[in-house]
C-alpha positions, 0 to 999 in steps of 0.5 A, a space after each residue: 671254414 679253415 677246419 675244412 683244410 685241417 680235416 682234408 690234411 688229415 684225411 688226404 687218402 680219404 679225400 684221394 678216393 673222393 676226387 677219385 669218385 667224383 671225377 668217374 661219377 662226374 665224367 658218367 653223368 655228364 656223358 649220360 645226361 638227357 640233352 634238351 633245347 632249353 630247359 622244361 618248363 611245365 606251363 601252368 595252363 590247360 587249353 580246351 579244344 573243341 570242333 564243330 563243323 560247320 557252326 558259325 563263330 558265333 554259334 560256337 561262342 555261345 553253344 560252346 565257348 561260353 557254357 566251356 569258359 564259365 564252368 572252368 574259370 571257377 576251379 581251383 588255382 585258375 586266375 583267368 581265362 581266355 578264348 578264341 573262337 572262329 568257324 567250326 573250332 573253339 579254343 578255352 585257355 585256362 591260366 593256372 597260378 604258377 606251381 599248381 599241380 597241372 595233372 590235377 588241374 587236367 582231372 579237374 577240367 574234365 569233371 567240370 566239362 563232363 557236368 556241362 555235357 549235356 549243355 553243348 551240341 551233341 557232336 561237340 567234343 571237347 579235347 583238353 591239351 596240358 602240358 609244357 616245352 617237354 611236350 614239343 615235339 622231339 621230331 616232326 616228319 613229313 611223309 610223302 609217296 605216289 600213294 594214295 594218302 588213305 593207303 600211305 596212312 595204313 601202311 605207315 601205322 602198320 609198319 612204321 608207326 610201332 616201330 617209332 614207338 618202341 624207340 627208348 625214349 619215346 612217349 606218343 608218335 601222332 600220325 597227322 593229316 591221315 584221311 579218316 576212313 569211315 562207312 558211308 550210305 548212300 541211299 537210292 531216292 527212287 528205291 525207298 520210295 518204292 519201298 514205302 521207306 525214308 532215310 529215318 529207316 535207315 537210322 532206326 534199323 541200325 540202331 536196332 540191329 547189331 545187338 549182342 548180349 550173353 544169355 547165360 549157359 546151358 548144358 549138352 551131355 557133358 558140354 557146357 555152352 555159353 549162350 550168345 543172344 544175336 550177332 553183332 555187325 562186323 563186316 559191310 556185307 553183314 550190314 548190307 543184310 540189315 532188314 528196314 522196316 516203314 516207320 510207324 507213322 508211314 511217312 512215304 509209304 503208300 501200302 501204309 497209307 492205303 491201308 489207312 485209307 481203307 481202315 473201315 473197309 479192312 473192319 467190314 473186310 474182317 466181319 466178312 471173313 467169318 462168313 467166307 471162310 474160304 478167303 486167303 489171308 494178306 500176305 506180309 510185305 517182302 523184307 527190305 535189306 538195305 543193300 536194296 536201297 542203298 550203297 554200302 562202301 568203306 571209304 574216307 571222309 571228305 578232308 578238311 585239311 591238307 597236308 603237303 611238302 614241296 608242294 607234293 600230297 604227303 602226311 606228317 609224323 610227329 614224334 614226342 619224347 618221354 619227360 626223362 628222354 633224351 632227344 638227341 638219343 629218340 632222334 637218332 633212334 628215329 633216323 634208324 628206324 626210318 631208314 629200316 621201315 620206310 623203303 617198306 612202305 612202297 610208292 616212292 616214299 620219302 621222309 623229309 625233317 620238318 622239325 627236329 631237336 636234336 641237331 641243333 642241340 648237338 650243335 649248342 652244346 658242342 660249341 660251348 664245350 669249345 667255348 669252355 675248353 678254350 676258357 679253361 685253356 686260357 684260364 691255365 694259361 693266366 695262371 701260369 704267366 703270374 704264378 710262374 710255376 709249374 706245380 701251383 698252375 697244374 694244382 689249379 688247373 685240376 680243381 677246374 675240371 673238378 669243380 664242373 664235374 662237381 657241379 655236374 652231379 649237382 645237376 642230376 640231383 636236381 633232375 637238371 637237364 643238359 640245354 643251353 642255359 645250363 651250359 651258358 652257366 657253366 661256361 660263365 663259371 669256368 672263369 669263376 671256379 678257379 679263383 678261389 682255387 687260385 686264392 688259395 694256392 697262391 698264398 700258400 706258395 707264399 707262406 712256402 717262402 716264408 720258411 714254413 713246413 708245408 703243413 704249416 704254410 697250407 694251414 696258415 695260407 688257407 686261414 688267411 684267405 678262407 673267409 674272403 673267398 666264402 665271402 666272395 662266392 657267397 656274393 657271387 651266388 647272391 648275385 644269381 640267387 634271385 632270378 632263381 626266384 622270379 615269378 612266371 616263365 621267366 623264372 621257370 626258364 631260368 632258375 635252372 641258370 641261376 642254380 647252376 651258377 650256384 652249385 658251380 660256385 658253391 663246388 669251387 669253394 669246396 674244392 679250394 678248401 679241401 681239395 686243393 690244400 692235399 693237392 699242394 701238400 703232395 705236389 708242391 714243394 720249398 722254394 729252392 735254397 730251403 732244403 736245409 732250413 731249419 723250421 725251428 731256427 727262428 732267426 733264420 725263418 725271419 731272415 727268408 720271411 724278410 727276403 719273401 717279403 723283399 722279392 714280392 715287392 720288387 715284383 713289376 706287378 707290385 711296382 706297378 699297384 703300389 704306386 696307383 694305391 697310393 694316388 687314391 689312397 694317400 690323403 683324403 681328397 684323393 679317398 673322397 675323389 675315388 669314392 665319387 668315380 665309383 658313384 658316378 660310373 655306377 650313376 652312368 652305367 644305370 642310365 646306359 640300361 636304356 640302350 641294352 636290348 631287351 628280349 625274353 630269349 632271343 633268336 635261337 638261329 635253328 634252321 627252321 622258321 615258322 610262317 602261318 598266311 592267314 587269308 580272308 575269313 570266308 575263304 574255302 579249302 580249295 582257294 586256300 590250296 590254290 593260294 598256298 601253292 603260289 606261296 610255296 613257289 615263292 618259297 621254294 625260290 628263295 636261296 637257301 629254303 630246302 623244304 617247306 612243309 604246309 599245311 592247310 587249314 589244321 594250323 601248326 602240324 595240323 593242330 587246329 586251325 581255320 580254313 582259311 590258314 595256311 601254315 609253313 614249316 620250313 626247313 632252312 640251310 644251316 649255314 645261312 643267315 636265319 634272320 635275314 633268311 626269314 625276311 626275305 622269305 617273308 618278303 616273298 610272301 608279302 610280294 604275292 598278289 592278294 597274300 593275305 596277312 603273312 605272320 613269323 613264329 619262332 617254331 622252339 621257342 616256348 612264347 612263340 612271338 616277341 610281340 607286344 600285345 595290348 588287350 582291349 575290352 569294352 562292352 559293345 562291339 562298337 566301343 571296341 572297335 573305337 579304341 582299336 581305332 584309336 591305338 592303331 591311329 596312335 601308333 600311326 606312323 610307326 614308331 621308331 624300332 617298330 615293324 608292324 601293327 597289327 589288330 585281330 579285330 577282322 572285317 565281318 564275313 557274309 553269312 547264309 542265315 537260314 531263318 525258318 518260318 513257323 507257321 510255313 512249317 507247321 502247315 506243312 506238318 514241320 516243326 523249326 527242329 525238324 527243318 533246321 535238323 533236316 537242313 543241317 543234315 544235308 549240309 553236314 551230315 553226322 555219324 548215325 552210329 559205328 561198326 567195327 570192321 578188321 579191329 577199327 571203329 569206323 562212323 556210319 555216315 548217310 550221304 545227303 545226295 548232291 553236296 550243298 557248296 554254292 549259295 544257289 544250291 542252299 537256295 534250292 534246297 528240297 526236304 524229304 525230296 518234295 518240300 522247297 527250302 524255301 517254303 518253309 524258311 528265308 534264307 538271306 545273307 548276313 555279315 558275321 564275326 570270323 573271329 571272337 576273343 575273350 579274356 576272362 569272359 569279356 571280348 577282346 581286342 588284341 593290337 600286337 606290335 612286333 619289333 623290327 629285330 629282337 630288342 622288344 624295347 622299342 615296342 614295350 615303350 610304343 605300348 
């Protein structure tokens, strides 16, 4: 290694301009680096997504979860499966082994759901979601206004949305919570039946006008004229207009009827005809259009979620960066183009920060800069105070900031991004960095007192020392080295860590082999009373070399060493005592790792939490609403809350999620005591009458929860409900460290179970498929088809007349307007499962333990 020196001397010019390039190219990078929270971590998993309103837990388990988990869990690099299913939403997550390319895997998914289509509920539609901590979103906003949320919503994605999306660095911006505008049908009972006419009318003159073909070209003079075959429906009058003609089989129509009442008489009618040639033909009936029949308007669905802030109605923004964009860059861009656009929007409207990235990355990163100022500045300082000398402190104080900026463009090579752990590395290797440099000028100042040139002294200095400090980093960097290589999320999250530690050390060792012996070739000079020594007067250079040698040994350090090296040196008793010290403090502090607290990353102390209050299953949306309103009181009340953003029944920034769910995002003062702040909110949720179960997330944090899980599986319900009996009696009373115990096994929730009669039915001239399709449409009607109205595809939706929301209301349900309900089914109350887990095809139970600060030790032991 010491040639590096003789190369570097030989080339000091060369080495000049290198240090030169690497300080611009350093300072460059390390200004321009994306800056993230912590590191990007590509989660090996794909999750699919599937809705279907008003289908109990257990119909989607079966006519969805279950055909969806087994297609999947046979591809490629998939190591198992896990779901969870409630009322109206399924959620498959696939688990892929680490490195697996999740692109592919995505591609993949779809062609497997896509074999399995015709398998699921034909309004099933399933959403598949991939991707890692770069997909969590780089600002989440919370709109609200005087407006009508309709209105708001248009105005925001004519006006601000294409805005945010032309900021540098942004991927998608997702405008959540916005009612989805639709064409609803409501047709008149009365004015079908005098028209002969049902509501299956409607459906089949839809669906046979509107039909646009190309028909080719023909020719005028010298023109030459495409040819379009029919009009296409593009407007509500135009589909107003829609002629309806009576079905074939004349269900509710009377002219139909009598006319096939009266068949024979029409036959004689027709002979006789021949002999009255004076008699009039029958008249065709009067077209029908279905404004006759029907109101047509444009108008929304009914919501099944809600979104407000402060407890105002409002509609949520959610910004995602590019996966090489800067989020502290997009977040400034965000806050720009706001303050352009939205005083734009009208009706009052505000925009509040629900989540947003980049000031506490701005903060992180800026505190340990200070951090690693004030260690470089003490480092310097140390040296001084031992070295003594200007010169030797400023040589190693220069190969400091070198070797970071060295490391920085390590870092870019790697596509390493700016984040706390890098920075955490960083800061850890200031102290590092400079002891090799220090190694190496210190002993070159002292073959300078030997009498030696200074070429000489830096070559011989440099090859006394060279192979102890390669040594010492190699050590250092073996020492990191294998966290670079655990497997899992752990390893993903912190080989950026472990690496930068490594290009750090590994750029000190270069520096001190090459850069700093030029650097002491042209900064430092012989000690004074060497300007006339002679090199090649060998007496004398003995003489200065005994004197060196003399001096350092009177020094207060070497008294005070010298004296202690030969206490555990001397004899061999006292070698051997020494040797056991060391064993017996590397035995002790081995049985100290007990008391160290262990955790995955900690509390990030952002100013922002995340609560999700679960309710009883079975609550309705506008209870929940109700209950939430109480609960964001409660927050509001608490010292140091600034916003609360919630959502009702679409989970976490409308992202799934049942009715009976209430999440928060709140904002916090940034001043306060996060941790003590998140009890007492909790506190106050907890205090509520009836608050349901009151849950923490930590909003940024890639796991979300420092819980302790136990999965259990067993092949009835009645097994699993035994051993979750069993674990939760266990862990009763709560352990030492613990919190809480909670179990997902949920109480069953009443169920109206509709069970059609078969022989009822048939006499009636129904079949179970028809009664149940009749029922499910009154309940949840579905969209019968689309138009395209001002360049949006909208669903066509029939109203099902009066809405079904009372038990008493199913009872007295009438079809096709005459049939009781219940002449044809029984429609009885069961209990059902709210919720259903599985892991790789098995149910589960999940019992969490969660710990009562952020050392999971106590939990994992509970466990």
């Amino acid at each position: 290694m010491n040639r590096l020196a003789t190369l570097s001397l030989n080339n000091r010019s060369f080495i000049a301009l290198v240090c030169i390039a690497v300080s611009i190219i350093g300072v460059f990078i390390m200004s321009t680096m994306r800056q993230e929270l912590i590191p990007s971590v590509s989660l090996p998993q794909i999750q699919v997504m599937t809705t279907s309103p008003g289908s109990s837990s257990e119909q989607v388990q079966d006519r969805i979860t279950a055909p969806v988990e087994q297609s999947l869990s046979g591809l490629e690099n998939v190591e198992g499966t896990s779901s969870s299913t409630q009322a109206g939403m399924s959620m498959v997550t696939v688990e892929l082994t680490y490195g697996s390319d999740v692109a592919r895997a995505s591609n993949q998914v779809d062609a497997a759901l896509s074999r399995i289509e015709d398998q699921l509920p034909q309004d099933a539609d399933p959403q598949v979601i991939s991707g890692g901590t770069s997909d969590l979103p780089a600002v989440v906003l919370s709109v609200s206004s005087d407006l009508d949320p309709s209105d708001l919503a248009s105005r925001l994605e004519s006006s601000v949305t294409p805005e945010l999306e032309r900021v540098d660095g942004v991927s998608s911006v997702a405008l959540i919570g916005a009612p989805e505008e639709i064409v609803r049908i409501t047709p008149d009972e009365d004015a079908l039946e005098e028209q002969g006419l049902t509501e299956n009318d409607i459906t089949t003159a839809l669906d046979a006008h509107g039909l646009s073909l190309p028909g080719g070209s023909v020719t005028d003079g010298e023109r030459t004229l495409d040819v379009v075959l029919g009009q296409s429906v593009e407007s509500i009058e135009s589909l107003e207009q829609i002629v309806l003609m009576p079905s074939e089989d004349g269900a509710g129509g009377q002219d139909q009827q009598g006319q096939q009442d009266g068949a024979p008489q029409g036959q004689e009618g027709q002979a006789g005809q021949f002999e009255q040639p004076d008699a009039q033909p029958q008249q065709p009936a009067a077209p029908v259009t279905l404004d006759e029949v029907a109101a047509v308007e444009r108008t929304t669905q009914d919501a099944t979620s809600i979104s407000r802030t402060n407890g105002r109605e409002s509609l949520v923004l959610m910004v995602t960066a590019t996966v090489d964009g800067n989020v502290v860059d997009v977040s400034e861009g965000v806050e720009g183009v706001l303050a352009d656009t939205l005083s734009g929007v009208g009706g009052n409207a505000e925009a509040d920060v629900v989540f947003d990235q980049a000031p506490f990355i701005q903060e992180s990163i800026l505190a340990l800069a200070e951090e690693g100022l004030l260690g470089l500045l003490f480092a310097v300082g140390v040296i001084l105070l031992f070295l003594r000398r200007v010169r030797p402190t400023v040589v190693t104080a220069i190969s400091i900031p070198t070797s970071l900026l060295i490391a920085f463009i390590g870092m870019y090579v790697t596509g390493y991004t700016l984040n706390m752990l890098t920075l955490a590395a960083l800061t850890i290797s200031i102290g590092r960095v400079v002891d090799d440099s220090i190694v190496v000028i210190e002993n070159i100042t002292r073959h300078l007192a030997y009498g030696k040139t200074k070429r000489r002294a830096i070559l011989d200095g440099v090859k006394e020392v060279a192979g102890a400090i390669t040594a010492s980093t190699l050590a250092t960097v073996v020492v990191f080295l294998p966290v670079a290589v655990v497997a899992g999320m752990a390893g993903e999250l912190f080989r950026p860590f472990a690496l930068t530690v490594g290009i750090a050390m590994m750029s000190s060792l270069l520096v001190a082999l090459t850069i700093v012996p030029v650097l002491a070739y042209w900064f430092l000079k012989p000690p004074k009373g060497h300007e006339d020594l002679d090199p090649e007067d060998a007496a004398q250079v003995t003489a200065l070399r005994e004197e060196a040698e003399t001096k350092e040994e009177s020094t207060w350090l070497h008294r005070m060493y010298a004296p202690v090296l030969r206490l555990v040196l001397d004899t061999l008793p006292r070698r051997l005592l020494t040797v056991g010290a060391s064993i017996l403090v590397l035995i002790g502090t081995v049985f100290l790792i007990p008391l160290v607290n262990l955790n995955f990353l900690g509390d990030t102390g952002q100013n922002i939490a995340s609560l999700t209050q679960t309710l009883p299953a079975g609550t309705s949306l506008e209870q929940s609403s109700q209950k939430a309103t109480e609960s964001e009181d409660a927050l509001l009340d608490v010292d140091g809350v600034e916003t609360v953003q919630t959502t009702i029944g679409g989970g976490q920034f409308g992202m799934g999620g049942g009715g009976n769910e209430v999440s928060f995002s709140i904002t916090t003062d940034p001043d306060a005591d996060q941790g003590a702040l998140l009890d007492e909110m909790v506190s106050a949720l907890e205090a509520l009458p009836e608050p349901g179960e009151i849950e923490a997330a930590d909003i940024a944090s890639p796991t979300g929860s420092n819980s302790v899980d136990i999965l259990i599986t067993g092949p009835t319900p009645q097994d699993r409900q035994d051993a979750n009996d069993a674990v939760l009696a266990e862990l009763d009373p709560l352990p030492s460290g613990v919190a809480e115990v909670t179990s997902d096994l949920q109480a069953d929730q009443p169920t109206a179970v509709v069970t059609v009669d078969r022989e009822a039915a048939a006499q009636l001239g129904l079949t179970e498929e028809a009664v149940i399709g009749m029922v499910a449409q009154q309940m949840y009607p579905g969209a019968i088809g689309t138009i395209t109205l001002d360049d949006t595809e909208l669903d066509i939706h029939v109203a099902a007349g009066e809405d079904i929301e009372t038990f008493d209301q199913l009872r007295d349900l009438e079809l096709m307007g005459s049939i009781p309900l219940e002449d044809v089914a029984s429609v009885e109350e069961e209990l059902s499962r709210p919720t259903i887990a599985t892991q790789d095809g098995l149910e589960t139970v999940t019992v969490s333990i969660s710990p009562e600060g952020e050392n999971v030790r106590p939990a994992t032991d509970a466990a």
